[in-house]
TORPA-4810 file (N, C-alpha, C, O; in nm, 3 decimals):
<nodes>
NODE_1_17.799_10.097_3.013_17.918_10.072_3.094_17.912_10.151_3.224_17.948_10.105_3.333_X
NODE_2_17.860_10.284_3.203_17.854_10.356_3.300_17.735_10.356_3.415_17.724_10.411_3.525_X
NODE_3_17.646_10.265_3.332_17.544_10.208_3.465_17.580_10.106_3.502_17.531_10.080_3.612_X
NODE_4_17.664_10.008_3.452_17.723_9.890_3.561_17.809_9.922_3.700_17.802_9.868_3.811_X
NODE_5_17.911_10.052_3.641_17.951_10.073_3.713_17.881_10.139_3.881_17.925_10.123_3.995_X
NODE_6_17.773_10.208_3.837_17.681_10.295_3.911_17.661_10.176_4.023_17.696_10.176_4.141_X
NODE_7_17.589_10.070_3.943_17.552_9.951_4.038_17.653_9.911_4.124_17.645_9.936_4.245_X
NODE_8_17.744_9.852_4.078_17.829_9.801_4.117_17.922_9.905_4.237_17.999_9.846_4.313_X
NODE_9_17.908_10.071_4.247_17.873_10.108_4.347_17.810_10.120_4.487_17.839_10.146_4.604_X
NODE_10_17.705_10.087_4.407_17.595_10.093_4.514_17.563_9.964_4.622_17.493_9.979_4.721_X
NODE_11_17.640_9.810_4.575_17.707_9.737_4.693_17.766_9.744_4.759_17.754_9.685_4.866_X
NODE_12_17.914_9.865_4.712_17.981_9.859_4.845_17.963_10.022_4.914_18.042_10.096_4.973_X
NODE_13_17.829_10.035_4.876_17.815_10.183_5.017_17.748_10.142_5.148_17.640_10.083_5.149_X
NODE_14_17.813_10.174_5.258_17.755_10.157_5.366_17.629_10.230_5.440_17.632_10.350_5.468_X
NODE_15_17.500_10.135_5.473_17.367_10.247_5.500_17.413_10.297_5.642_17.316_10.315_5.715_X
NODE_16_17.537_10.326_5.705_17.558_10.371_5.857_17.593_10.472_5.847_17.565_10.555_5.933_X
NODE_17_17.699_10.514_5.694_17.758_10.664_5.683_17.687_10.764_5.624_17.678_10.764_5.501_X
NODE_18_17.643_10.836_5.678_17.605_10.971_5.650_17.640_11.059_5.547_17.582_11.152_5.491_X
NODE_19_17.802_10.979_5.531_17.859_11.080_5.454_17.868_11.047_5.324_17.936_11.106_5.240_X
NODE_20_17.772_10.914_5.301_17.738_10.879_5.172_17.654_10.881_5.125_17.644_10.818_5.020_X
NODE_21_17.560_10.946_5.172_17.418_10.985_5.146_17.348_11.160_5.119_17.417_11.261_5.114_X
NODE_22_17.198_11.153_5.105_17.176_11.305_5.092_17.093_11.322_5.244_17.110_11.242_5.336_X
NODE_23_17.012_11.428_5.251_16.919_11.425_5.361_16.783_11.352_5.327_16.703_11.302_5.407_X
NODE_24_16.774_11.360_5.164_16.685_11.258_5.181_16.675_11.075_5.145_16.594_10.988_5.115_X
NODE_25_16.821_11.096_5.173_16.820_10.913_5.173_16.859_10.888_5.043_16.865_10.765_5.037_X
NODE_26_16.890_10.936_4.930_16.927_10.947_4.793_17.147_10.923_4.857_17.216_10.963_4.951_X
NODE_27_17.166_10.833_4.725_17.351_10.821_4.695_17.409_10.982_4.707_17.324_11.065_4.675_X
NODE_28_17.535_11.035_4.747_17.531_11.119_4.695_17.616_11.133_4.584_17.690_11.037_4.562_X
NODE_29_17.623_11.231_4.508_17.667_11.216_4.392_17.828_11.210_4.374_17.892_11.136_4.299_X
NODE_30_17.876_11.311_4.468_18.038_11.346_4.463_18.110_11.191_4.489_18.190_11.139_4.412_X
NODE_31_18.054_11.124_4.636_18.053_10.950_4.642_18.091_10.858_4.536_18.194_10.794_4.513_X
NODE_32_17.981_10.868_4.479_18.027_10.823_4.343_18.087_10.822_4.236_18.141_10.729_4.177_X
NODE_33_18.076_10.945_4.206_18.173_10.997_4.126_18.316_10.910_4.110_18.364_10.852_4.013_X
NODE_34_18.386_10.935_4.312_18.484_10.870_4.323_18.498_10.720_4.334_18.600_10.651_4.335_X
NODE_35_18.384_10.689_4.341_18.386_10.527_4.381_18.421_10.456_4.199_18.507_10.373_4.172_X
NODE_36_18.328_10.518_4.106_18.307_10.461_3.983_18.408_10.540_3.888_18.443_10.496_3.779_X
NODE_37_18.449_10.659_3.943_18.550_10.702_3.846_18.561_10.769_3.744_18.653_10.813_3.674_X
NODE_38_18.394_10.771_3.746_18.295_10.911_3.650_18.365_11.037_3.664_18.375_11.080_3.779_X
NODE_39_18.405_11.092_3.590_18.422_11.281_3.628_18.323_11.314_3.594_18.318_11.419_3.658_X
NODE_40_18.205_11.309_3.527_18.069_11.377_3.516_17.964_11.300_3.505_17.937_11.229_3.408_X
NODE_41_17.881_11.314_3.633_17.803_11.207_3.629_17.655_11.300_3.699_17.675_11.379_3.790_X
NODE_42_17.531_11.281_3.651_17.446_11.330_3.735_17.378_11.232_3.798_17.385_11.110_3.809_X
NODE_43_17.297_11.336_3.844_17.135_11.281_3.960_17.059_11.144_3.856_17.042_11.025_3.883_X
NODE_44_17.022_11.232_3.717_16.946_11.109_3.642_17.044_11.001_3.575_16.979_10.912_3.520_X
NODE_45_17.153_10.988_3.567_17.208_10.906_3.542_17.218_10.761_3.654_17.226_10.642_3.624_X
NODE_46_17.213_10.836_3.812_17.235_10.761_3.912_17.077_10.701_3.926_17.062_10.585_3.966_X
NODE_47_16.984_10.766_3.898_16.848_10.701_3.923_16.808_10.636_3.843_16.730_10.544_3.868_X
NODE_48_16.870_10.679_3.666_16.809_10.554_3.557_16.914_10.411_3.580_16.888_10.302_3.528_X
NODE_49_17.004_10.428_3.645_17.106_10.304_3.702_17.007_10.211_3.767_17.004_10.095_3.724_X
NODE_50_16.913_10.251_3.881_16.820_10.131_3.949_16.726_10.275_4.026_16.762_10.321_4.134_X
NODE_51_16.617_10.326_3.957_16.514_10.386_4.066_16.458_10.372_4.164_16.392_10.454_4.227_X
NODE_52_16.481_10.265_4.186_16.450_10.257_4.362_16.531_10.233_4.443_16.487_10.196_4.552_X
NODE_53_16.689_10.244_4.424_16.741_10.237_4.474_16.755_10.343_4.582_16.790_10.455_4.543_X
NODE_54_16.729_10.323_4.727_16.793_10.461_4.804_16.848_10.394_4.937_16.864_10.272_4.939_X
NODE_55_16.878_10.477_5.053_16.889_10.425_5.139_16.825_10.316_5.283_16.861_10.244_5.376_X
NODE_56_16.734_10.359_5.228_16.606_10.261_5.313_16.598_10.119_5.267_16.586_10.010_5.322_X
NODE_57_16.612_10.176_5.109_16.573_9.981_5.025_16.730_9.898_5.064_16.740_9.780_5.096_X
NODE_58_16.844_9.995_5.050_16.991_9.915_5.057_16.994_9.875_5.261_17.073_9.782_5.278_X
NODE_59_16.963_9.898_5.328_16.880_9.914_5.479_16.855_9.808_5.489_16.920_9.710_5.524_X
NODE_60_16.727_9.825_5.448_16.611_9.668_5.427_16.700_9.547_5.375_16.699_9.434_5.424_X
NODE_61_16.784_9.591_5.259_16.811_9.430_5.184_16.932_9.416_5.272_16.940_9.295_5.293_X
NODE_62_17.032_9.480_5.334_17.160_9.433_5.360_17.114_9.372_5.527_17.185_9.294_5.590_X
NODE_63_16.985_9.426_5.576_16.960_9.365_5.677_16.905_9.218_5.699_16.911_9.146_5.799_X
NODE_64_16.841_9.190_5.552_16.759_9.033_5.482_16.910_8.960_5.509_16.930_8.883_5.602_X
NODE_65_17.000_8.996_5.418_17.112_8.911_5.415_17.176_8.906_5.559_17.190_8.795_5.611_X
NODE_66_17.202_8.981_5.604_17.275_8.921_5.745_17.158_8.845_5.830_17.221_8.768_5.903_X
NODE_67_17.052_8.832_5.851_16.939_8.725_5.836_16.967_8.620_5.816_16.969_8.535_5.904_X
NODE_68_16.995_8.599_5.696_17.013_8.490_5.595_17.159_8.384_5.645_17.187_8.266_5.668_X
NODE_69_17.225_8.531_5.639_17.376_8.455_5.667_17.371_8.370_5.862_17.411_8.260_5.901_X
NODE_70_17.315_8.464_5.925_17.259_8.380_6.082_17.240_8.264_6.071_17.295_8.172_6.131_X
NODE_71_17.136_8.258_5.966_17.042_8.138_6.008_17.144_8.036_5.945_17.184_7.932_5.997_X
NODE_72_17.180_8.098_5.804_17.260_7.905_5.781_17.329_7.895_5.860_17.322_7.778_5.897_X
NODE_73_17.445_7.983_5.954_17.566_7.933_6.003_17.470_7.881_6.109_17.492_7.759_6.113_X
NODE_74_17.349_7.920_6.220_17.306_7.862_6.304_17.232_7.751_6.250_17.223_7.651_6.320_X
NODE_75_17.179_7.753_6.138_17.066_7.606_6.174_16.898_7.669_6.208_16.794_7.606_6.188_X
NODE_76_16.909_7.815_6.264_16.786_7.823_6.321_16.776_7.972_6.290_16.865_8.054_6.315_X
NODE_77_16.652_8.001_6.228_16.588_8.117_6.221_16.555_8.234_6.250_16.464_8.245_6.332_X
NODE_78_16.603_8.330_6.207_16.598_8.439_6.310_16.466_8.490_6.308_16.405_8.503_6.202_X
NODE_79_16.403_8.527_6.452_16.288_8.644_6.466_16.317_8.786_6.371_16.429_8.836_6.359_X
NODE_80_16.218_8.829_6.318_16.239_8.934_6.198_16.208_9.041_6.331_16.269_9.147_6.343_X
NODE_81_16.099_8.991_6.433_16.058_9.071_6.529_16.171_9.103_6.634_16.127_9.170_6.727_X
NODE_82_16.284_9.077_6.640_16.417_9.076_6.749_16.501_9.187_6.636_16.603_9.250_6.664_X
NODE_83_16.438_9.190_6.522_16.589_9.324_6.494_16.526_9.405_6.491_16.415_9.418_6.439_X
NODE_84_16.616_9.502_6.572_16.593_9.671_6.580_16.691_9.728_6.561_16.799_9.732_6.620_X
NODE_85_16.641_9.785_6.450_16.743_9.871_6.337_16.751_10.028_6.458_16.867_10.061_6.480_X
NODE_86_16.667_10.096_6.514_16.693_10.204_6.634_16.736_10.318_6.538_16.835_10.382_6.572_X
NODE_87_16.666_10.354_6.409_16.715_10.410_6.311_16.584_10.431_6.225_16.534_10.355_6.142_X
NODE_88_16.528_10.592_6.282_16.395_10.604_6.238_16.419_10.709_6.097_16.442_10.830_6.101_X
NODE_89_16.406_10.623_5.974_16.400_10.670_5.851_16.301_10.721_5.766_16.296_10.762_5.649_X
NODE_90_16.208_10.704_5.880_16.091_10.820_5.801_16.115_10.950_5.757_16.225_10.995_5.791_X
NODE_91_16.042_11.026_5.689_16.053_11.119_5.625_16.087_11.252_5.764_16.158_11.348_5.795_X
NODE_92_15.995_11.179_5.799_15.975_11.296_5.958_16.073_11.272_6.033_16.113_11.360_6.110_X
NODE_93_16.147_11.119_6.027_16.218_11.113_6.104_16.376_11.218_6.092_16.442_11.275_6.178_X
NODE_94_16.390_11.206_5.945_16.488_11.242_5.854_16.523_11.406_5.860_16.629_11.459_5.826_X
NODE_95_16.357_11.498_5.933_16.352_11.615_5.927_16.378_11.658_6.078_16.460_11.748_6.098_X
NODE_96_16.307_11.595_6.193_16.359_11.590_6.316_16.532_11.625_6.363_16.568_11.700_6.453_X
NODE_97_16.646_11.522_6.243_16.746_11.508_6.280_16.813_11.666_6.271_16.911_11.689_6.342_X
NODE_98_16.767_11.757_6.197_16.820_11.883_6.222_16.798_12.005_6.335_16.699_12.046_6.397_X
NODE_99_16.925_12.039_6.331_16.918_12.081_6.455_16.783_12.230_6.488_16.709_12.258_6.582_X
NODE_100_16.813_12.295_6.341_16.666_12.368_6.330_16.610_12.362_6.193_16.666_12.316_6.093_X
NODE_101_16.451_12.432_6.205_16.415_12.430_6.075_16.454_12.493_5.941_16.492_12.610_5.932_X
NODE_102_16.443_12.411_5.843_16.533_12.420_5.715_16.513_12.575_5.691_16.448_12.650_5.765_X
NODE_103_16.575_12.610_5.580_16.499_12.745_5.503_16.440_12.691_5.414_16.451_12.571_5.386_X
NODE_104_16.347_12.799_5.338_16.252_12.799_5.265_16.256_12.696_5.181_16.189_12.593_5.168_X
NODE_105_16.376_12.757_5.108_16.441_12.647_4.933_16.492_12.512_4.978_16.471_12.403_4.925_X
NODE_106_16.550_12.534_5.066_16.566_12.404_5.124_16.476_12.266_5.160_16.479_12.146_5.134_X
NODE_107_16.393_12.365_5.242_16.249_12.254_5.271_16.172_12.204_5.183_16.120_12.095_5.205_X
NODE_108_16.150_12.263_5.081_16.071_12.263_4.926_16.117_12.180_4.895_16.049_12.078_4.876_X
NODE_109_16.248_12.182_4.874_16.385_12.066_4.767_16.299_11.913_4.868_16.205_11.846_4.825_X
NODE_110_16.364_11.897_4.989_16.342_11.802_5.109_16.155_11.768_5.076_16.119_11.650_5.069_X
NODE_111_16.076_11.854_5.062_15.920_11.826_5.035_15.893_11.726_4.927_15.806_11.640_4.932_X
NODE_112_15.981_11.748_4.823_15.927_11.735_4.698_15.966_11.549_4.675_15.917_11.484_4.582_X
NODE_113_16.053_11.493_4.771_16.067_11.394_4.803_16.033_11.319_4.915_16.072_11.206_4.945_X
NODE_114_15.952_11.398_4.979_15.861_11.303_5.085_15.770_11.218_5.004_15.699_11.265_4.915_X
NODE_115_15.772_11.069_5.043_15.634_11.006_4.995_15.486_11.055_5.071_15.456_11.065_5.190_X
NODE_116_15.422_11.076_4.965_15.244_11.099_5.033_15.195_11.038_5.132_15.088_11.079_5.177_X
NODE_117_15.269_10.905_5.202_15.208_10.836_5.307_15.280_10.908_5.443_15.248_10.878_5.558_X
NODE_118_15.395_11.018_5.403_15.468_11.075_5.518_15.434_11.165_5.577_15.464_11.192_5.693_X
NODE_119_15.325_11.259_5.463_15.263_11.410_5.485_15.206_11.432_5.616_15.241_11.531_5.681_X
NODE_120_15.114_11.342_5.662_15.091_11.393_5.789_15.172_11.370_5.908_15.125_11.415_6.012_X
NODE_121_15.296_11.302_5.916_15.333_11.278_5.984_15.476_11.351_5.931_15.585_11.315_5.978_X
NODE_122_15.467_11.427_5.857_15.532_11.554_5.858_15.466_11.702_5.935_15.523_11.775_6.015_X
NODE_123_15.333_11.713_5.879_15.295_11.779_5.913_15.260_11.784_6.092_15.244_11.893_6.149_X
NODE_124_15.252_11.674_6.154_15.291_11.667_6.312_15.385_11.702_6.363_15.366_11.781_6.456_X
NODE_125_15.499_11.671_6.339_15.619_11.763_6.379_15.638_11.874_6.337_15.719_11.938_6.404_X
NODE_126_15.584_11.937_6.231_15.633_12.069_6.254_15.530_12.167_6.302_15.530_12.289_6.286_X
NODE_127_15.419_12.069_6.379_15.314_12.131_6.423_15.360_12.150_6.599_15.327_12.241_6.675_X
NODE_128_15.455_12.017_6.630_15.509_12.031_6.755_15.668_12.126_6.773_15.723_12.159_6.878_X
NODE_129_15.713_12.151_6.637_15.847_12.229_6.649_15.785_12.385_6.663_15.848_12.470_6.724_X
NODE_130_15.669_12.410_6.607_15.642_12.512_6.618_15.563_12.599_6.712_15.540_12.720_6.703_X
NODE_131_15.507_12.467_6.853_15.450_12.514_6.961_15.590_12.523_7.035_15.604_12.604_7.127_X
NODE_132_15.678_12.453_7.002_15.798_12.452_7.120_15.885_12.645_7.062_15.910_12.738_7.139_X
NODE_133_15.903_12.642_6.942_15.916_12.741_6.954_15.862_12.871_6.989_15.932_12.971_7.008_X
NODE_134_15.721_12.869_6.997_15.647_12.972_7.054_15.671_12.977_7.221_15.696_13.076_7.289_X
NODE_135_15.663_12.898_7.245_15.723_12.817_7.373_15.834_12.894_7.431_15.834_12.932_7.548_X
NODE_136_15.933_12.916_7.345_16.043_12.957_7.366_16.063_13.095_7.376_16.137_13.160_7.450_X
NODE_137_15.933_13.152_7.228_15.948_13.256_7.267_15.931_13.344_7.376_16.003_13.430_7.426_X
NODE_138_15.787_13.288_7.404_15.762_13.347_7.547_15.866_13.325_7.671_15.876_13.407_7.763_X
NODE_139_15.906_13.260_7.666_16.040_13.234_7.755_16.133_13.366_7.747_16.159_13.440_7.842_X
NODE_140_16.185_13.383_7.592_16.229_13.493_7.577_16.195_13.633_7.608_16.274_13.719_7.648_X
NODE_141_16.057_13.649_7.584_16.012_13.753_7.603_15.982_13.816_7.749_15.945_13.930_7.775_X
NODE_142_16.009_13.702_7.841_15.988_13.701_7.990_16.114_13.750_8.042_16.126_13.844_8.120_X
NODE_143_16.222_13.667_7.987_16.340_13.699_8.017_16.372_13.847_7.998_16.407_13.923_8.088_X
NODE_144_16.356_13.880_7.872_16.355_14.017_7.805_16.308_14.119_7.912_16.385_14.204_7.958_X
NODE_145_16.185_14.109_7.948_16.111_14.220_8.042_16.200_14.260_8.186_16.238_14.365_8.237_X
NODE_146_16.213_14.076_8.228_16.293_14.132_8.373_16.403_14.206_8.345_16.402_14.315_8.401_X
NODE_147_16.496_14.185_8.278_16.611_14.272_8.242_16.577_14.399_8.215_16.650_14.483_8.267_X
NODE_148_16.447_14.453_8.121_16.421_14.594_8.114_16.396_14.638_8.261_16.445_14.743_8.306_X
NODE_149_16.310_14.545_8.342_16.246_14.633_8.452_16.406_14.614_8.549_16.394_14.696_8.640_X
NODE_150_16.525_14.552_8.563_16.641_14.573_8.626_16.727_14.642_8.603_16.825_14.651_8.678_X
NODE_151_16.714_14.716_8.486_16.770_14.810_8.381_16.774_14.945_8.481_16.857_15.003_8.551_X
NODE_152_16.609_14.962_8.438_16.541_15.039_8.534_16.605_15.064_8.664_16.675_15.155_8.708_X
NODE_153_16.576_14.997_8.694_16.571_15.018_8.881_16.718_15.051_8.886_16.742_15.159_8.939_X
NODE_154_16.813_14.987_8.848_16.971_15.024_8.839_17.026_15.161_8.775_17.123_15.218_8.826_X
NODE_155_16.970_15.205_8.677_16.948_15.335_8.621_16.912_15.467_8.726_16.967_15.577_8.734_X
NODE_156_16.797_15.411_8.804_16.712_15.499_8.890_16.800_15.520_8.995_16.813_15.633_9.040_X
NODE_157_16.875_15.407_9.049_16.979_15.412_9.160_17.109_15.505_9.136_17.166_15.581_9.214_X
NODE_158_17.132_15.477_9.020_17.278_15.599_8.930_17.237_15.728_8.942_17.313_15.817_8.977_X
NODE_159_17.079_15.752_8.904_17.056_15.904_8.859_17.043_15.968_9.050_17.081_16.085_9.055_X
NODE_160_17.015_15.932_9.144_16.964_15.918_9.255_17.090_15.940_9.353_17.105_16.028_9.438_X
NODE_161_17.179_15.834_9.319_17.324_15.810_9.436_17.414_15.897_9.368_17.455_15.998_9.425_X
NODE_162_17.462_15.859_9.204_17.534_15.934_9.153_17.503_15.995_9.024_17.488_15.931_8.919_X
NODE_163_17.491_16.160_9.040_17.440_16.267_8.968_17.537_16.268_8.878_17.650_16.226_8.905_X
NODE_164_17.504_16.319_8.755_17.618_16.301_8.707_17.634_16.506_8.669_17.542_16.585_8.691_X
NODE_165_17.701_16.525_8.641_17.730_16.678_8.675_17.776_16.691_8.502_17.819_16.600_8.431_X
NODE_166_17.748_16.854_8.460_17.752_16.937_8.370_17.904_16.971_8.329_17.974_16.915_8.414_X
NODE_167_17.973_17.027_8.251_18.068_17.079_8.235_18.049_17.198_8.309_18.142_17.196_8.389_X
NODE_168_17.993_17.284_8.327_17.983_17.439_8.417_17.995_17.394_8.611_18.056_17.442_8.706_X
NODE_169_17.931_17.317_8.599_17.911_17.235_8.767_18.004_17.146_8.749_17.958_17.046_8.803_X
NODE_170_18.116_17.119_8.703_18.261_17.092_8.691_18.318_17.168_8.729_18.344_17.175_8.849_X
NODE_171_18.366_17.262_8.635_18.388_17.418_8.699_18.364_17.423_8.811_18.456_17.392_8.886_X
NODE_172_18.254_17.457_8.861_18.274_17.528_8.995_18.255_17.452_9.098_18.250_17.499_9.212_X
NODE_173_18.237_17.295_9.066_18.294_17.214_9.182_18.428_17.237_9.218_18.452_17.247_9.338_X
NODE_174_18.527_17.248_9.128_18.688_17.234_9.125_18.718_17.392_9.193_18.804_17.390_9.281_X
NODE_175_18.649_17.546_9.156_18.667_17.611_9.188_18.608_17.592_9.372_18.695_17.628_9.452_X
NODE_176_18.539_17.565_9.405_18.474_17.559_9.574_18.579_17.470_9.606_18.619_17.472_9.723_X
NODE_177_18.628_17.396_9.531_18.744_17.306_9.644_18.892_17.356_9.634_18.980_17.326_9.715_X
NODE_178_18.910_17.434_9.525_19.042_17.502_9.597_19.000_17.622_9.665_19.114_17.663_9.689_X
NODE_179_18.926_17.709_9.714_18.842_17.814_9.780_18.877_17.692_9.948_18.933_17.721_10.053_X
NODE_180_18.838_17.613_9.921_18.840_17.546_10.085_18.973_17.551_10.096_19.019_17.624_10.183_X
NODE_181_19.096_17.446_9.980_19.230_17.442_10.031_19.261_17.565_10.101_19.298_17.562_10.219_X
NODE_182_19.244_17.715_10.008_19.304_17.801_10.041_19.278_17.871_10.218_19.353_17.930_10.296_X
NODE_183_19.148_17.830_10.222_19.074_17.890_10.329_19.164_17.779_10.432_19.248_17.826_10.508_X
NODE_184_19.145_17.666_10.428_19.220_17.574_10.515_19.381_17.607_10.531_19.427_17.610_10.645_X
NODE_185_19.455_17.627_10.434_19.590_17.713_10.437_19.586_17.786_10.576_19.623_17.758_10.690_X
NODE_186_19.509_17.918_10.501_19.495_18.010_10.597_19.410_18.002_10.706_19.320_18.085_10.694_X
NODE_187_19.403_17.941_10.801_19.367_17.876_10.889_19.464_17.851_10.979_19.490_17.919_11.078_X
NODE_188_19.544_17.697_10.922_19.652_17.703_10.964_19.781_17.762_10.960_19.884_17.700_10.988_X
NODE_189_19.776_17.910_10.920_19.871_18.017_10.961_19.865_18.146_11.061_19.948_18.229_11.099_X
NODE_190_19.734_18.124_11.084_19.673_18.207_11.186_19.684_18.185_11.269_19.715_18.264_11.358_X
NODE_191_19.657_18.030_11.288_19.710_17.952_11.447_19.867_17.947_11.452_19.922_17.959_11.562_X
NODE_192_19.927_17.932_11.362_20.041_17.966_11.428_20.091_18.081_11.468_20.159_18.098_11.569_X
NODE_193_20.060_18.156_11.396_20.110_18.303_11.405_20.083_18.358_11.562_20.159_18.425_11.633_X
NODE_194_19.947_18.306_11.590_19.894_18.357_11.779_19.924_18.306_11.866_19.882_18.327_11.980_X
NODE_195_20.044_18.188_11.814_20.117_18.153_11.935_20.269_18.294_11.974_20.342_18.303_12.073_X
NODE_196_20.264_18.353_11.885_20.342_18.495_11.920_20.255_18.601_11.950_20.313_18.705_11.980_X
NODE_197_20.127_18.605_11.951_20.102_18.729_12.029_20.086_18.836_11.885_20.133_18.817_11.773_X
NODE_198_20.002_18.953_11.933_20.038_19.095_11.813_20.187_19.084_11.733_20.301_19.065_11.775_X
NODE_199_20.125_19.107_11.578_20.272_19.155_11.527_20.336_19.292_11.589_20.446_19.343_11.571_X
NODE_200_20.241_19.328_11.658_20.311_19.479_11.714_20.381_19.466_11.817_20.435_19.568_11.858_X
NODE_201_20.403_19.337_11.893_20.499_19.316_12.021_20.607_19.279_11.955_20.704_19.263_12.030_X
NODE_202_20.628_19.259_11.844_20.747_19.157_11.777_20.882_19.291_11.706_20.860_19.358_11.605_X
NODE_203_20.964_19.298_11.759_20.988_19.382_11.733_21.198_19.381_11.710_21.282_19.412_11.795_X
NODE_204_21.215_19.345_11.604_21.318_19.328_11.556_21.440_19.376_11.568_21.548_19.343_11.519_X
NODE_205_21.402_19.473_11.653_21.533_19.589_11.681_21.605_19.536_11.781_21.529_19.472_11.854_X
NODE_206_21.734_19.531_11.825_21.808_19.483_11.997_21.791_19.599_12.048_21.790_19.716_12.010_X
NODE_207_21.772_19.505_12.197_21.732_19.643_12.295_21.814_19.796_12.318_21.774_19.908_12.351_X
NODE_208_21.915_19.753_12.290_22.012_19.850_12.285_21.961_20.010_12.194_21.936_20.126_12.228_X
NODE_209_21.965_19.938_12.074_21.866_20.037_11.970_21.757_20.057_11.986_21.707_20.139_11.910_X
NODE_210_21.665_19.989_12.096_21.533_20.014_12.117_21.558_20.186_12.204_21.498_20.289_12.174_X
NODE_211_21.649_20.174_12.299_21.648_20.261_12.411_21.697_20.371_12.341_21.636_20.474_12.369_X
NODE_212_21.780_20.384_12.264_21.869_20.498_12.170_21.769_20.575_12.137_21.742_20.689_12.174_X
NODE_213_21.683_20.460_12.017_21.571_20.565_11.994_21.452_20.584_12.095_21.340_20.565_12.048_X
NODE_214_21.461_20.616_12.217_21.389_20.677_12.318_21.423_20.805_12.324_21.336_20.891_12.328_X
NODE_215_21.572_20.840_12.327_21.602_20.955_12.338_21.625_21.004_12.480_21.591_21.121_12.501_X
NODE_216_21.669_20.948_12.566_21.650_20.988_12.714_21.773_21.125_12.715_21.860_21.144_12.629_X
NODE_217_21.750_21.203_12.833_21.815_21.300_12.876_21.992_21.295_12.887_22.069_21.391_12.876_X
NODE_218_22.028_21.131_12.915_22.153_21.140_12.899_22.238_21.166_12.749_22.357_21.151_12.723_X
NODE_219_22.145_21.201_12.680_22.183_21.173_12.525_22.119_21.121_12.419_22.051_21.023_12.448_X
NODE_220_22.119_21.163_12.268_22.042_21.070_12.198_22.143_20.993_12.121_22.111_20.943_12.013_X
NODE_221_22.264_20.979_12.171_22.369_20.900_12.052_22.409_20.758_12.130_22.398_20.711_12.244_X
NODE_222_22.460_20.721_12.007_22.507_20.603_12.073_22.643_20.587_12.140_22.739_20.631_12.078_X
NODE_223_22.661_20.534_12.247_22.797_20.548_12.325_22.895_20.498_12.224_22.874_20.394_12.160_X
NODE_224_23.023_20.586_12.206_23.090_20.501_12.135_23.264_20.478_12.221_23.335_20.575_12.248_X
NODE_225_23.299_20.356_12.247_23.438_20.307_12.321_23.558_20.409_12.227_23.591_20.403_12.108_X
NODE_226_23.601_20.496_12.337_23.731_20.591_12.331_23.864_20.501_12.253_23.917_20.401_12.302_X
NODE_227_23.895_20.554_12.144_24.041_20.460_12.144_24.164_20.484_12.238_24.206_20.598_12.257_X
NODE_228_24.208_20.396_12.284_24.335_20.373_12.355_24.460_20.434_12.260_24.491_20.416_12.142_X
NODE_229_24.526_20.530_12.386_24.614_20.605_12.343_24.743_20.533_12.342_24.845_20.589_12.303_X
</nodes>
C-alpha cells in the first residue's frame, strides 16, 4: 500500500523545484512523507518503490510527454534537436551549482552517488575550482603585503611627526609650560610697572608731610589753626 502510494507521489513532483529534491537528484524524503502521508518512511523504502526513479529519469519522461502532447494537438512532429532543457544535470554539473566546495563528509555522501561515467568530468572541475582558488590566493596574498608595507610607512610617519612621550616627559612638559606662563606673567608686570619710573620716586606721603619731615628751621611741627575766641 505504501509503495503505491510512493509512486503515485512521484507523478505529481515537479523536476523545476529544488525544493523537492536532494543535491543529488534523489526525492526528498520529508516531500514525501507529506505528499503520501507516511509519518515514517525511509530512503530504502522510497528506492524499493521504483530504483531508478530520480530526477533526471522524471526530466527525461515528463519532457517525452509534452512532445507527445505537441505533436497530436499539431499534426506535426517535434525536433527532439529544438528542446533545450538549459539545465545541466550532470554530476559535475550538480557540484558546480554550489557556491563553494563541499566539506569533507559531505562530498563523500555526494561521491558515492556519482555514476562512473561522471568521474572525470568531476574530476575537471575541481581541478579548475582549485587553480581559481590558488588564483585567489595569490591575489590575497598581494593584497596582504601592500597593506603590511602601508602599515609601515604610516607607522614610520607617527613615530617621526608624532613622538609619543613617557609619563616622566609628561611631567615635565606640563612643568616647562607653566615655568613660561609664569615667566610671561611676569613680564607683563614689569612693563607696566616702568611706565612709573623707580619705586623709590613713588612716594605716598602728601607734600605737606613730605616737608614736616624735613625739619626746616621754622619748626619741626605741624602748623596747627588757633581756635577762635
Amino acid at each position: 500500500m505504501s509503495k503505491a502510494k510512493i509512486v503515485e507521489a512521484f507523478a505529481g513532483m515537479d523536476a523545476l523545484d529544488d525544493d523537492q529534491w536532494t543535491q543529488n537528484g534523489d526525492p526528498l524524503v520529508d516531500y514525501l512523507k507529506e505528499k503520501t502521508g507516511i509519518e515514517i518512511l525511509t530512503r530504502q523504502e522510497i528506492f524499493e518503490a521504483d530504483p531508478s526513479f530520480n530526477r533526471k529519469k522524471f526530466m527525461d519522461g515528463g519532457n517525452a510527454e509534452e512532445a507527445n502532447d505537441q505533436e497530436e494537438a499539431s499534426g506535426e512532429k517535434v525536433n527532439d534537436e529544438e528542446i533545450d532543457l538549459e539545465i545541466d544535470t550532470s554530476s559535475a554539473g550538480i557540484l558546480a551549482d554550489f557556491d563553494e566546495p563541499l566539506p569533507e563528509k559531505e562530498f563523500a555522501q555526494f561521491l558515492r552517488g556519482v555514476p562512473k561515467k561522471d568521474l572525470e568530468e568531476i574530476e575537471s572541475l575541481i581541478t579548475q575550482q582549485q587553480t581559481e582558488v590558488t588564483r585567489n590566493i595569490e591575489h590575497l596574498n598581494d593584497l596582504r603585503n601592500r597593506l603590511k608595507m602601508s602599515l609601515m610607512f604610516v607607522q614610520s610617519r607617527i613615530k617621526t611627526e608624532l613622538p609619543m612621550q613617557s609619563n616622566p616627559e609628561a611631567i615635565r612638559a606640563y612643568i616647562d609650560s607653566q615655568n613660561q606662563q609664569r615667566a610671561e606673567r611676569s613680564a607683563k608686570q614689569k612693563a607696566v610697572m616702568s611706565q612709573f619710573g623707580s619705586l623709590k620716586d613713588i612716594n605716598p606721603h602728601s607734600q605737606l608731610d613730605q616737608a614736616m619731615a624735613r625739619k626746616t628751621k621754622r619748626g619741626g611741627k605741624r602748623p596747627v589753626r588757633a581756635l577762635l575766641k
